[in-house]
N, CA, C, O and CB atoms as a CASP TS submission, in Angstrom:
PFRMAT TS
TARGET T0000
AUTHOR 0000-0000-0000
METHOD Language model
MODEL 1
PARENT N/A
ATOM      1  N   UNK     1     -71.428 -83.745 -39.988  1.00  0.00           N
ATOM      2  CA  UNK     1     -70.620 -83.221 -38.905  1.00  0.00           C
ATOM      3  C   UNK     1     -70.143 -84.355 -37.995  1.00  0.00           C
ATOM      4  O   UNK     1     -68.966 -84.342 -37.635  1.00  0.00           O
ATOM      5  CB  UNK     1     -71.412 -82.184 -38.102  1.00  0.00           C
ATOM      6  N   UNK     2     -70.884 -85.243 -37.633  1.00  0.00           N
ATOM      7  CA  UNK     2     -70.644 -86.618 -36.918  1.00  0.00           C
ATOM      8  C   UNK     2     -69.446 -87.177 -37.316  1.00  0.00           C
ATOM      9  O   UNK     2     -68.558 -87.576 -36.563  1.00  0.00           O
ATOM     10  CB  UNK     2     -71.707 -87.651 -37.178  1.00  0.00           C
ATOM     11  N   UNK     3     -69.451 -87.199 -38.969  1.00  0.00           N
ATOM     12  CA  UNK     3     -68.092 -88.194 -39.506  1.00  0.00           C
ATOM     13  C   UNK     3     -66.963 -87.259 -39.441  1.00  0.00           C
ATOM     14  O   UNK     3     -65.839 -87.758 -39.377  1.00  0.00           O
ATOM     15  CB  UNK     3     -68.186 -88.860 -41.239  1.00  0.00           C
ATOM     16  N   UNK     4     -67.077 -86.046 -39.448  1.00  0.00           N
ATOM     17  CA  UNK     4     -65.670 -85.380 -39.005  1.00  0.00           C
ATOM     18  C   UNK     4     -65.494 -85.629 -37.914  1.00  0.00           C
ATOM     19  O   UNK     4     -64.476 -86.319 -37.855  1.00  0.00           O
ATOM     20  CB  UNK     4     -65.453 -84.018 -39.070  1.00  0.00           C
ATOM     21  N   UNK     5     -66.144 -85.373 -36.405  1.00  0.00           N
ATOM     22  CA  UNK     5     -65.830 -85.536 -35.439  1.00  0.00           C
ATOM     23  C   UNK     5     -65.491 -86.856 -35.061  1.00  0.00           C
ATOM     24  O   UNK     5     -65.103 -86.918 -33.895  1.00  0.00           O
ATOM     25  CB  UNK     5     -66.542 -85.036 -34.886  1.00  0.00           C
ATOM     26  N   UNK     6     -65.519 -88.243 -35.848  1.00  0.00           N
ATOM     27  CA  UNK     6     -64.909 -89.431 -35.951  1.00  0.00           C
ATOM     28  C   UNK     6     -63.724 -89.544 -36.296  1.00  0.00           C
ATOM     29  O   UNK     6     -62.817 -90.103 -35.681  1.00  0.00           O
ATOM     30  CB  UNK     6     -65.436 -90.096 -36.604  1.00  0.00           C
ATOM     31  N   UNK     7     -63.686 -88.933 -37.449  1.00  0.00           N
ATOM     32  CA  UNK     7     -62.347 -88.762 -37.996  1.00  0.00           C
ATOM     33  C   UNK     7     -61.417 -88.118 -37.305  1.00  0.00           C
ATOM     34  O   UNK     7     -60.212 -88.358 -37.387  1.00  0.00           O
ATOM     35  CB  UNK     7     -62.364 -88.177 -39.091  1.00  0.00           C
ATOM     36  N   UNK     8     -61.943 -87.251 -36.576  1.00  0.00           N
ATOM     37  CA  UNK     8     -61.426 -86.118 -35.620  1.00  0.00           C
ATOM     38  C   UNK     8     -60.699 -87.181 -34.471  1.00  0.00           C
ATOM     39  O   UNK     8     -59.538 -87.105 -34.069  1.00  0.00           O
ATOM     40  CB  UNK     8     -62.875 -84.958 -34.899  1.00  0.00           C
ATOM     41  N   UNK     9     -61.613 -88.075 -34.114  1.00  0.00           N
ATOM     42  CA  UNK     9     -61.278 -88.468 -32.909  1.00  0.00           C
ATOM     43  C   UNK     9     -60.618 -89.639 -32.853  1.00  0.00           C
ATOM     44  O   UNK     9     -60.117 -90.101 -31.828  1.00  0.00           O
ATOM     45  CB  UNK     9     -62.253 -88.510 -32.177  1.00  0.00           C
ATOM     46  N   UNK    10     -60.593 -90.405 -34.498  1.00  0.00           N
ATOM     47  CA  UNK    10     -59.530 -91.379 -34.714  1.00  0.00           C
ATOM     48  C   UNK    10     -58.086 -91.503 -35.214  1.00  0.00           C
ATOM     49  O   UNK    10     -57.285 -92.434 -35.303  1.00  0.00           O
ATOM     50  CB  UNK    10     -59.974 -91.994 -35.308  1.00  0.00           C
ATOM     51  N   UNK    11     -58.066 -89.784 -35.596  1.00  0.00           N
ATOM     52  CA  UNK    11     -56.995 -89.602 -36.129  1.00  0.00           C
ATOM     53  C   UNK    11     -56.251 -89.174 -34.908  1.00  0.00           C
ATOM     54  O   UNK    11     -55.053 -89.416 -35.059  1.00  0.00           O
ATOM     55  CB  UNK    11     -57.052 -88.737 -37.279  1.00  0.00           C
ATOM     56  N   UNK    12     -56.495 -88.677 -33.857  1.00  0.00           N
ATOM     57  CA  UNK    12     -56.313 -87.984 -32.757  1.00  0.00           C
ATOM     58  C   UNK    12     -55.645 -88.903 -31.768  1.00  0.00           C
ATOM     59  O   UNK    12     -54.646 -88.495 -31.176  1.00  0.00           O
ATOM     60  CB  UNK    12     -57.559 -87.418 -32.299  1.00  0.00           C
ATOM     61  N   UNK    13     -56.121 -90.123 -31.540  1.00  0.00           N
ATOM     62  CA  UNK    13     -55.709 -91.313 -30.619  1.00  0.00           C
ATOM     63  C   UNK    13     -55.025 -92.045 -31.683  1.00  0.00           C
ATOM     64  O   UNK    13     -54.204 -92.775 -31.127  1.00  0.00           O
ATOM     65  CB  UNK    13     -56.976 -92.215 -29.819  1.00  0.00           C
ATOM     66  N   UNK    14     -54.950 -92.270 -33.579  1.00  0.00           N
ATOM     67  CA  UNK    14     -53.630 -92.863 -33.674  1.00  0.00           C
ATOM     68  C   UNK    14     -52.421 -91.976 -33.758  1.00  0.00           C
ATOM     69  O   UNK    14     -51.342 -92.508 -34.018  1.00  0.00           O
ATOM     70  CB  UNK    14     -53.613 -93.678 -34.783  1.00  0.00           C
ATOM     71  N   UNK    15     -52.472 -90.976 -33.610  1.00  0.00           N
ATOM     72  CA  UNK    15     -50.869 -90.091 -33.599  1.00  0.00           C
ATOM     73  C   UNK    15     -50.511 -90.121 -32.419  1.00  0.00           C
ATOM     74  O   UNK    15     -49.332 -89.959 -32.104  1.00  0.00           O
ATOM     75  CB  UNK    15     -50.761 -88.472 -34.018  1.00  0.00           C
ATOM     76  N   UNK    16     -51.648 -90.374 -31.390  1.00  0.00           N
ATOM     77  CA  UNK    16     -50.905 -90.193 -30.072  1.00  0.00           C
ATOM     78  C   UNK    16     -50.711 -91.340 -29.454  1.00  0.00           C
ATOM     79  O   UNK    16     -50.144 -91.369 -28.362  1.00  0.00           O
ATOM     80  CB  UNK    16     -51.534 -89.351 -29.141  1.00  0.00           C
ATOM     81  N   UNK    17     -51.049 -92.177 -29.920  1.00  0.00           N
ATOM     82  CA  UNK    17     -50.276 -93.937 -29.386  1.00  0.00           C
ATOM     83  C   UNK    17     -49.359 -94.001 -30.563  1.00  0.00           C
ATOM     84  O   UNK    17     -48.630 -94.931 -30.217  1.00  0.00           O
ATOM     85  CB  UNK    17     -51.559 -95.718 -29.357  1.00  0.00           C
ATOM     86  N   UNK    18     -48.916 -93.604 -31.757  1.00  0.00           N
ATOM     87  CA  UNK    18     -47.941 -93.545 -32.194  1.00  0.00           C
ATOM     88  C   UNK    18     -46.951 -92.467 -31.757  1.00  0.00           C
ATOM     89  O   UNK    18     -45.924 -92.643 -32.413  1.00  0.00           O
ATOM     90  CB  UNK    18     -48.213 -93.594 -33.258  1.00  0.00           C
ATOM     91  N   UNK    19     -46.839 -91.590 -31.061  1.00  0.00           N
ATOM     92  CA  UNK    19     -46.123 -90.526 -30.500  1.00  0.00           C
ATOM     93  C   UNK    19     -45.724 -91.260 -29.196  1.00  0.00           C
ATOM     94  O   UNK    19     -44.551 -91.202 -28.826  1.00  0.00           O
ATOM     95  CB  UNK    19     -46.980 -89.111 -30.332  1.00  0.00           C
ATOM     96  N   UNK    20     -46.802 -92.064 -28.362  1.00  0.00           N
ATOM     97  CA  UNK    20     -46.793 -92.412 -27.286  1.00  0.00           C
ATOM     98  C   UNK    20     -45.442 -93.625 -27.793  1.00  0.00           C
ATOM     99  O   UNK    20     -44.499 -93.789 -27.018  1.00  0.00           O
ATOM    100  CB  UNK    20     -48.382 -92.803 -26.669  1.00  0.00           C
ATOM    101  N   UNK    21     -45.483 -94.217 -28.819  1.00  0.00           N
ATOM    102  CA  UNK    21     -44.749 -95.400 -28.430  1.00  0.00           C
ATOM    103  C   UNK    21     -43.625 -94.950 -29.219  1.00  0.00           C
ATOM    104  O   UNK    21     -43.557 -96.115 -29.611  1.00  0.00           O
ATOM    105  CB  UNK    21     -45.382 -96.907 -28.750  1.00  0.00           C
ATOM    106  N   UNK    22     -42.731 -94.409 -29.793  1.00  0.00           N
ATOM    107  CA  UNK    22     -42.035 -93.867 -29.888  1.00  0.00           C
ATOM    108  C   UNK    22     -41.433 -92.812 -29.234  1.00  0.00           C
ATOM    109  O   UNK    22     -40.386 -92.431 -29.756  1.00  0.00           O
ATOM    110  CB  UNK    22     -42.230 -93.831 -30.535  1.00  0.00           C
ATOM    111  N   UNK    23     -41.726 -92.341 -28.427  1.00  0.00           N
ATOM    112  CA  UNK    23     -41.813 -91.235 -26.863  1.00  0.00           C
ATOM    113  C   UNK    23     -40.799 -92.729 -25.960  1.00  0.00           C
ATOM    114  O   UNK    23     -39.691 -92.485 -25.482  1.00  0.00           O
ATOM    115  CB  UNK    23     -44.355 -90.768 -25.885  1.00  0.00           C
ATOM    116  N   UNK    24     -41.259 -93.795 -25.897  1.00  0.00           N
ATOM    117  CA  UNK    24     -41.264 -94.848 -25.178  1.00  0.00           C
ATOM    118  C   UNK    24     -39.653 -95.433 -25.880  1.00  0.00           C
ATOM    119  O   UNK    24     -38.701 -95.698 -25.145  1.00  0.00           O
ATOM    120  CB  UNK    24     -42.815 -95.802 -25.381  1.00  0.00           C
ATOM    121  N   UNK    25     -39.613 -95.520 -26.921  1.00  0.00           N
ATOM    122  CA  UNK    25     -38.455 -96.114 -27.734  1.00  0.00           C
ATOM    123  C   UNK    25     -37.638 -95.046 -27.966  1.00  0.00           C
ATOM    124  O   UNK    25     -36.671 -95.195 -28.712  1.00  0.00           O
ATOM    125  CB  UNK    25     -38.825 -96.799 -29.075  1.00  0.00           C
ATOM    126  N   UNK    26     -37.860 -94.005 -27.460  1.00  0.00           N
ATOM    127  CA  UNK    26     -36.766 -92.780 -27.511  1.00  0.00           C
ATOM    128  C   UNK    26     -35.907 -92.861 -25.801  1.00  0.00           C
ATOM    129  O   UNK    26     -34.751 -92.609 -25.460  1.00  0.00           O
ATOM    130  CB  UNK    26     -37.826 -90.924 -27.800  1.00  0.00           C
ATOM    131  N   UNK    27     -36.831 -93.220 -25.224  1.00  0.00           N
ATOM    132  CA  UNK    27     -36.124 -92.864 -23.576  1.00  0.00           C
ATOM    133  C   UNK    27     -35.696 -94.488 -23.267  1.00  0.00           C
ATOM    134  O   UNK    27     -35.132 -94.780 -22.212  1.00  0.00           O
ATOM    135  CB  UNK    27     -37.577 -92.067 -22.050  1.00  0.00           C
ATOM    136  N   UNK    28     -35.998 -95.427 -24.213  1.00  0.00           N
ATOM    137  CA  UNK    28     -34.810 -96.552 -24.010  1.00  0.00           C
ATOM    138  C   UNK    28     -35.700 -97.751 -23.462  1.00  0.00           C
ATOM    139  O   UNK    28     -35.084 -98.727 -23.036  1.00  0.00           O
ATOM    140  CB  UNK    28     -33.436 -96.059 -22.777  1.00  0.00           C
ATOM    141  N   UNK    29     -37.466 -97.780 -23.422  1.00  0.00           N
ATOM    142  CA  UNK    29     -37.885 -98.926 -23.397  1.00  0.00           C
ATOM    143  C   UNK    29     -38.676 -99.157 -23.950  1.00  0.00           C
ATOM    144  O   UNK    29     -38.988 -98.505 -24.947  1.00  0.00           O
ATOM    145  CB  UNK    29     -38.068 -99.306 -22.611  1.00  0.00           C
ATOM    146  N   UNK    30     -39.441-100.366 -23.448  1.00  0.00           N
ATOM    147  CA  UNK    30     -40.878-100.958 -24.198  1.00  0.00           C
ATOM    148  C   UNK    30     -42.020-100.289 -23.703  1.00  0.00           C
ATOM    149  O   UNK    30     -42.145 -99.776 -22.591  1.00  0.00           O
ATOM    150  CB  UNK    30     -41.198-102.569 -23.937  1.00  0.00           C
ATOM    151  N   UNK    31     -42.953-100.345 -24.749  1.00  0.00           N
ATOM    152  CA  UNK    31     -44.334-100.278 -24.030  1.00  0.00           C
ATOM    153  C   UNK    31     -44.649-101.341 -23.125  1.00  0.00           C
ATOM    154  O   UNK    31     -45.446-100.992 -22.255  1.00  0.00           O
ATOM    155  CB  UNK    31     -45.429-100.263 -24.978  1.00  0.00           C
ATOM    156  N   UNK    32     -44.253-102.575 -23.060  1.00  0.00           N
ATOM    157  CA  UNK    32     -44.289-102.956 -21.973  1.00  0.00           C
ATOM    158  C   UNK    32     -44.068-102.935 -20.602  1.00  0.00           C
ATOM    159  O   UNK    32     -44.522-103.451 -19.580  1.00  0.00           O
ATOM    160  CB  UNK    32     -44.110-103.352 -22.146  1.00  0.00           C
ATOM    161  N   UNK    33     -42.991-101.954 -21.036  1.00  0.00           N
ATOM    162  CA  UNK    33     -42.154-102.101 -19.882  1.00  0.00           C
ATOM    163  C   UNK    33     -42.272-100.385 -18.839  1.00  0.00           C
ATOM    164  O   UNK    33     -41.917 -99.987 -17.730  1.00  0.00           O
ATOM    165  CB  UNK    33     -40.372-102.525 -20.617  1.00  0.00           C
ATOM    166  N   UNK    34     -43.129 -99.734 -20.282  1.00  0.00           N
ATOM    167  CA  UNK    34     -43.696 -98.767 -19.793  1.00  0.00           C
ATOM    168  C   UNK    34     -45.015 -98.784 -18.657  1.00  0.00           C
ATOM    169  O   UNK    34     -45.042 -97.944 -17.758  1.00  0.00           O
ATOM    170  CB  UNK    34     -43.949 -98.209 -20.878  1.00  0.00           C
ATOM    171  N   UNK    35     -46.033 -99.764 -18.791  1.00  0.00           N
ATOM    172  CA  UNK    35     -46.851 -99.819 -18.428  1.00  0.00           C
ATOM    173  C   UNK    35     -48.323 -99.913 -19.257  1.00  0.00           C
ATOM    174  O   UNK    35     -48.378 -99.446 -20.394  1.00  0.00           O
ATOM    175  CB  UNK    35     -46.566 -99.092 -17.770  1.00  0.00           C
ATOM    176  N   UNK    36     -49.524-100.543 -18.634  1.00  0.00           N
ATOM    177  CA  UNK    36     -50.704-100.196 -20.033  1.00  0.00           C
ATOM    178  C   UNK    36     -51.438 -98.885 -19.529  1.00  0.00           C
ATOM    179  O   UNK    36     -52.049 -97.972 -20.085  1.00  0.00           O
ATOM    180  CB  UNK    36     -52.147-101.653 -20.348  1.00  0.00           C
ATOM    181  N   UNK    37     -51.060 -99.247 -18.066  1.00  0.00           N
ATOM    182  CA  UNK    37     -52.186 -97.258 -17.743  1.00  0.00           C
ATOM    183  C   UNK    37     -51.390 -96.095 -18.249  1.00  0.00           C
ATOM    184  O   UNK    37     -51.824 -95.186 -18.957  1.00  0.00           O
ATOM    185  CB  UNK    37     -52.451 -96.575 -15.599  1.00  0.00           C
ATOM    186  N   UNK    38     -50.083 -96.246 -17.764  1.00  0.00           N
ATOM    187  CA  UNK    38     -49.257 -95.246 -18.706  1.00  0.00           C
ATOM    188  C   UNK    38     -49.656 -94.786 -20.422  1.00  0.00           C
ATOM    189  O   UNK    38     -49.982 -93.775 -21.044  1.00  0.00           O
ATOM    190  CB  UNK    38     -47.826 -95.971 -18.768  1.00  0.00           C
ATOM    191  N   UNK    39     -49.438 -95.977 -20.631  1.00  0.00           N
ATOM    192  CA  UNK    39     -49.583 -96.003 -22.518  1.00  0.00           C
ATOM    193  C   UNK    39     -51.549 -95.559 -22.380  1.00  0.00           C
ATOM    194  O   UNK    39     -51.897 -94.775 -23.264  1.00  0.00           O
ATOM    195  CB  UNK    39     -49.089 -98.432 -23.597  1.00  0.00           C
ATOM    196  N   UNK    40     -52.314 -95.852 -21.726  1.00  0.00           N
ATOM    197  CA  UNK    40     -53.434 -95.326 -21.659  1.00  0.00           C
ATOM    198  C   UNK    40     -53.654 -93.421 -21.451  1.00  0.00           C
ATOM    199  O   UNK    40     -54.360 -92.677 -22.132  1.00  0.00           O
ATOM    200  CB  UNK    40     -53.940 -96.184 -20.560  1.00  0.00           C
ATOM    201  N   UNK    41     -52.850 -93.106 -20.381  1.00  0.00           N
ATOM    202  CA  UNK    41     -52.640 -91.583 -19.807  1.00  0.00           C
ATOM    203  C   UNK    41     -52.258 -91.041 -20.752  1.00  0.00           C
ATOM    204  O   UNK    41     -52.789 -89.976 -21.064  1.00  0.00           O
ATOM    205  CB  UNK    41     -51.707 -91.254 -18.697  1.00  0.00           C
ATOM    206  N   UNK    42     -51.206 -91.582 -21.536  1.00  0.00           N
ATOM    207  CA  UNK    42     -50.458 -90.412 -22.359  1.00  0.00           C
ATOM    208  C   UNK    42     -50.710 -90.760 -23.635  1.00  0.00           C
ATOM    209  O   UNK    42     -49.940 -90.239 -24.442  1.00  0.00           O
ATOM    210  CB  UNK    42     -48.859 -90.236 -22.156  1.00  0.00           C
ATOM    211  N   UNK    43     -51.479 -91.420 -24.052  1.00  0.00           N
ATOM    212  CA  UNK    43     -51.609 -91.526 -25.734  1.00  0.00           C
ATOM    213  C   UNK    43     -53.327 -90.593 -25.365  1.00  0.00           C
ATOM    214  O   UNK    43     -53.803 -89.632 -25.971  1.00  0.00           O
ATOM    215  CB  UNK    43     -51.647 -93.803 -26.711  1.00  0.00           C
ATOM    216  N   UNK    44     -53.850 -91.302 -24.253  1.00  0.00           N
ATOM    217  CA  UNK    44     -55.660 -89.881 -24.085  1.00  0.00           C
ATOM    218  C   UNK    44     -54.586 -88.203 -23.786  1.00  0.00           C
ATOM    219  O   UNK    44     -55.173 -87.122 -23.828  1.00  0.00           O
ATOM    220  CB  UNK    44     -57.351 -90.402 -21.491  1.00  0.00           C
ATOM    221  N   UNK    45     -53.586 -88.246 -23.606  1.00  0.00           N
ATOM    222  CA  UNK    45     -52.847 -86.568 -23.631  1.00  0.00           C
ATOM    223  C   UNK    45     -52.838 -85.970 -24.326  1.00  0.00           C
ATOM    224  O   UNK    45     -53.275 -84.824 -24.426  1.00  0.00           O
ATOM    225  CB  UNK    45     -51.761 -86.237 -23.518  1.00  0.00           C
ATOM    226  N   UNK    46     -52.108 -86.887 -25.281  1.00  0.00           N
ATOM    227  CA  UNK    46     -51.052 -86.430 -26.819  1.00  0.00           C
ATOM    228  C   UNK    46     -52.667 -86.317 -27.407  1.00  0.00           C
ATOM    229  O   UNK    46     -53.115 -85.171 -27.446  1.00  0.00           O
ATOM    230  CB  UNK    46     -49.523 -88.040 -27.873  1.00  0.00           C
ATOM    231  N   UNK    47     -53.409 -87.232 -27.784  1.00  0.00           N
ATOM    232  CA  UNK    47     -54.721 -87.247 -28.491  1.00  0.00           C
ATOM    233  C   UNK    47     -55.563 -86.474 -28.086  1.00  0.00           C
ATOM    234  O   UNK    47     -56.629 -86.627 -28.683  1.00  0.00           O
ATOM    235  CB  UNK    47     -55.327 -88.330 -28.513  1.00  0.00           C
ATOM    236  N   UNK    48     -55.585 -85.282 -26.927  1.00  0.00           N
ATOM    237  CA  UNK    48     -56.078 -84.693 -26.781  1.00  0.00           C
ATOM    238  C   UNK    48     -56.007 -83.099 -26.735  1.00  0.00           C
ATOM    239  O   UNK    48     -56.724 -82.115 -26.552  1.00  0.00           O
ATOM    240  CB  UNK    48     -56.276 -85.240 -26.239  1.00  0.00           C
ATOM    241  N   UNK    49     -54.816 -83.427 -26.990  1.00  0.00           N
ATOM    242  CA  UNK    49     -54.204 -81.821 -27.010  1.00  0.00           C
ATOM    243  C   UNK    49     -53.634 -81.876 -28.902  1.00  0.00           C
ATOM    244  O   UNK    49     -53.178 -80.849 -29.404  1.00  0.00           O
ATOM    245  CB  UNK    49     -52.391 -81.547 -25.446  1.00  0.00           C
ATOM    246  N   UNK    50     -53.728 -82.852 -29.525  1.00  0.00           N
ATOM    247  CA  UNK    50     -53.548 -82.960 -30.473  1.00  0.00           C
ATOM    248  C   UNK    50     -54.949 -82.404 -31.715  1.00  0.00           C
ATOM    249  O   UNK    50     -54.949 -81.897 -32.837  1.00  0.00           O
ATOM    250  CB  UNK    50     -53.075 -84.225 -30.311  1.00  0.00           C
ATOM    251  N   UNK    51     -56.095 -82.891 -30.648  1.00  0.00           N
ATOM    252  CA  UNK    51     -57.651 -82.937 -31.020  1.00  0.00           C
ATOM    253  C   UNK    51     -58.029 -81.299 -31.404  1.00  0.00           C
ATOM    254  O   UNK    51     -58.495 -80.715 -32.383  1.00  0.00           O
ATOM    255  CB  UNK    51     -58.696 -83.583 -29.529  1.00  0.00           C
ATOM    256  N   UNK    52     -57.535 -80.911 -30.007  1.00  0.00           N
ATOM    257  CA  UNK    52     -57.670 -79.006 -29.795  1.00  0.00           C
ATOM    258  C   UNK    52     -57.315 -78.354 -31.067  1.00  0.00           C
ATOM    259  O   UNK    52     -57.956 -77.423 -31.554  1.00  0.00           O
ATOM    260  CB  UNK    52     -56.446 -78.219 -28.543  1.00  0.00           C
ATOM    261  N   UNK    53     -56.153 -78.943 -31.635  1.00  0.00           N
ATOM    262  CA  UNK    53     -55.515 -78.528 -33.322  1.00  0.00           C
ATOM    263  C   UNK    53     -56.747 -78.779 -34.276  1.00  0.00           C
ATOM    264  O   UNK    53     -57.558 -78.015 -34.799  1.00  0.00           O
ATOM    265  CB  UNK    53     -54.009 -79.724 -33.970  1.00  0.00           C
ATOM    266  N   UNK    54     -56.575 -80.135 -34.299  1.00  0.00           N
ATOM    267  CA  UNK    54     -57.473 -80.424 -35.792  1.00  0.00           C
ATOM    268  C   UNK    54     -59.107 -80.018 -35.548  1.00  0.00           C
ATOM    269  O   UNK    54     -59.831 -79.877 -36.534  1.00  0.00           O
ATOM    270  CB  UNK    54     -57.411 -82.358 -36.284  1.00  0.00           C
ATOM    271  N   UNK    55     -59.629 -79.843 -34.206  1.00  0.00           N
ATOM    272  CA  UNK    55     -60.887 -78.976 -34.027  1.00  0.00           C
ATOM    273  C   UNK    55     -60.879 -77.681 -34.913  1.00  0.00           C
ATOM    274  O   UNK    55     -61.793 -77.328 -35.658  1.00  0.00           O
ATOM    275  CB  UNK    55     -61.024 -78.536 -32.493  1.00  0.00           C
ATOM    276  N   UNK    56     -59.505 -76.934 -34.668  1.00  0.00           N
ATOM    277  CA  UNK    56     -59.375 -75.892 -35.641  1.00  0.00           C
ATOM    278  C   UNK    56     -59.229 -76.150 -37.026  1.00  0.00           C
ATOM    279  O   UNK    56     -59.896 -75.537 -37.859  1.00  0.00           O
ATOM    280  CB  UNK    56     -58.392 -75.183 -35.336  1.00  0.00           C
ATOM    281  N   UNK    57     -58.546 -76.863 -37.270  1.00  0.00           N
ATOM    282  CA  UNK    57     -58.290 -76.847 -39.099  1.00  0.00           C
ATOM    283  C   UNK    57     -59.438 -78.067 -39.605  1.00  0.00           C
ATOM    284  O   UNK    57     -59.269 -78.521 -40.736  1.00  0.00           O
ATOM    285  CB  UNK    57     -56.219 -77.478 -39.692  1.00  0.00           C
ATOM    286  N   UNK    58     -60.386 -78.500 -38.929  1.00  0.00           N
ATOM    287  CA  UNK    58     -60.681 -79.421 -39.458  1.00  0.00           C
ATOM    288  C   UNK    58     -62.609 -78.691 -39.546  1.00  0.00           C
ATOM    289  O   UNK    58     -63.437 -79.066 -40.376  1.00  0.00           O
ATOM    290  CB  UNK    58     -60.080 -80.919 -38.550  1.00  0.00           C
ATOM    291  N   UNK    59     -62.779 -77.965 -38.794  1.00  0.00           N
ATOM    292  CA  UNK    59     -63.960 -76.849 -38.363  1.00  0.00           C
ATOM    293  C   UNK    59     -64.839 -77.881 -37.939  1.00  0.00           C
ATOM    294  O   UNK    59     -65.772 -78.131 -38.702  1.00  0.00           O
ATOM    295  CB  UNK    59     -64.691 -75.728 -39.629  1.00  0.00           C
ATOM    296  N   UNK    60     -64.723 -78.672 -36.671  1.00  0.00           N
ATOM    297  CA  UNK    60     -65.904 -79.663 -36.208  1.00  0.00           C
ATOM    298  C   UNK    60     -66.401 -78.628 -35.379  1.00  0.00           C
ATOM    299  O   UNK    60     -67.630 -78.639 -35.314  1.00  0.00           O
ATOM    300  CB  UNK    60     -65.548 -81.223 -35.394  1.00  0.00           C
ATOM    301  N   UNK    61     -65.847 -77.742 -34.726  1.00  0.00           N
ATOM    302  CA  UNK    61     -66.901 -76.858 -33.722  1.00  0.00           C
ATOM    303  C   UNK    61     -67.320 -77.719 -32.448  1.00  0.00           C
ATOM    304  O   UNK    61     -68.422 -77.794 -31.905  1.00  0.00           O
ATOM    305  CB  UNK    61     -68.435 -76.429 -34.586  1.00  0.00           C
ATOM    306  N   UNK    62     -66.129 -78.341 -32.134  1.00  0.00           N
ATOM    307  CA  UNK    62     -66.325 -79.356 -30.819  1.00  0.00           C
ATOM    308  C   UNK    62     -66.000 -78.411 -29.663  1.00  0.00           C
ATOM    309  O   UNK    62     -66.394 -78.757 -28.549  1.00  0.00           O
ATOM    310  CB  UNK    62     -65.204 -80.825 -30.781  1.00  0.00           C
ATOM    311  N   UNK    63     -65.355 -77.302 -29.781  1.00  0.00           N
ATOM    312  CA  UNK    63     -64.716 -76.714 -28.662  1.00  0.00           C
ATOM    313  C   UNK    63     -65.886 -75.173 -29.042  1.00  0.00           C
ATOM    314  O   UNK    63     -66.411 -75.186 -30.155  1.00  0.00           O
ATOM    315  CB  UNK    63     -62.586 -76.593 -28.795  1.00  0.00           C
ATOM    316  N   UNK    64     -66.107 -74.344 -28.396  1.00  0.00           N
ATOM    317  CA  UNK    64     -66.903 -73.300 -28.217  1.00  0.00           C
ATOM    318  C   UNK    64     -65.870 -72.170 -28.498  1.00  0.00           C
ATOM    319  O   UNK    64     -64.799 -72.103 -27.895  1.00  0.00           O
ATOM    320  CB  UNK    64     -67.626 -73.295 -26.810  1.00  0.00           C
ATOM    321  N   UNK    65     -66.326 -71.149 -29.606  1.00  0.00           N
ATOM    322  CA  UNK    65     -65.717 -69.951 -29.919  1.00  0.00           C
ATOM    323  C   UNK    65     -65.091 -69.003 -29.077  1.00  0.00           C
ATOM    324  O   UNK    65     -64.599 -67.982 -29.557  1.00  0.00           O
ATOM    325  CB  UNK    65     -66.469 -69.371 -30.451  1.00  0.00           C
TER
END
């Protein structure tokens, strides 16, 4: 159960710093130029509301019935 909830939680933060930085190259800048707390806030967002999904299809049972 541990290594799903790894998997859970690495797959989770790379879609959402890849969402995050393309989010970033859609509205016309850099991640630099975005900021690093920014790129911190919103890739822990996307990866977390992303997490809520694969909790379901993935059955870690991280979230309570």
């Amino acid at each position: 159960m541990l290594v799903k909830r790894l998997i859970l939680a690495a797959i989770s933060i790379a879609v959402g710093f890849g969402l995050t930085v393309l989010i970033t190259m859609l509205i016309g800048t850099t991640p630099a130029e975005y900021g690093a707390i920014y790129m911190i806030f919103t890739t822990l967002s996307l990866a977390v509301a992303l997490g809520i999904w694969l909790d379901k299809f993935m059955g870690t049972n991280i979230l309570p019935k």
